[in-house]
N, C-alpha and C positions, 0 to 999 in steps of 0.2 A: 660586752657582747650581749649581757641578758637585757639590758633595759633597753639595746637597740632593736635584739629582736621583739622582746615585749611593745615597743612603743612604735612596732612595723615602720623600723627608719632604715633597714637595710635595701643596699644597693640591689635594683632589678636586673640580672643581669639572663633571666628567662626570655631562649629567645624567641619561642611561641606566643609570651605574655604581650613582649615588646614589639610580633608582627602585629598584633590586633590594635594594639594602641596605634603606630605607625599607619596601616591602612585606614583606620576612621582617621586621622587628621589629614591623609592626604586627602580622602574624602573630601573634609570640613575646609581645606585652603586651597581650590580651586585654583585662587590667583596665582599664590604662592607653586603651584605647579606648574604652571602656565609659563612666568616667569623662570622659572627653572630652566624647559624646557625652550625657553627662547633665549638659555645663553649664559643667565643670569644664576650663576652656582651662590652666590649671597643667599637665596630663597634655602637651601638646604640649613642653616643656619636658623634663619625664620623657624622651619619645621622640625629642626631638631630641637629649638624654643621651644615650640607646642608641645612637642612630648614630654620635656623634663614641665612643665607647667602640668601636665596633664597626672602625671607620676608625682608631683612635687617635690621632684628634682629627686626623684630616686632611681628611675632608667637608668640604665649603663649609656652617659652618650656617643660615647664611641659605636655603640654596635645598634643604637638609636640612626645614627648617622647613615651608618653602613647597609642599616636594612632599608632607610627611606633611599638610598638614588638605589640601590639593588632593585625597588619596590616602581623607581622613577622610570628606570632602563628598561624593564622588562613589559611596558607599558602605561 
């Protein structure tokens, strides 16, 4: 536990941290909303890609997932 927190590998499971990440990449994938939004639930995958790439792979994806179509729904 101490060299995971030392070496900041722990799971992000902050879910203020993970709207902001979440909101710029729906920003940044355009397409990938687009697609979403015309049907294609694959793109949510796409986009929960980008976030664990963006966190390197430290997000929690589950609640990565969950905030991007909450994020898609709502707008």
């Amino acid at each position: 536990a101490t060299i995971i927190n030392e070496k900041g590998l722990s799971q992000i499971s902050d879910t203020q941290q993970v709207k902001e990440i979440v909101s710029q990449i729906i920003q940044d994938n355009a397409q990938a909303v687009a697609d979403y939004r015309a049907g294609k639930s694959q793109a949510i995958k796409f986009l929960v890609g980008q976030v664990m790439k963006t966190t390197k792979g430290r997000a929690n994806p589950q609640l990565a997932s969950e905030l991007i179509i909450e994020k898609l729904e709502e707008g």
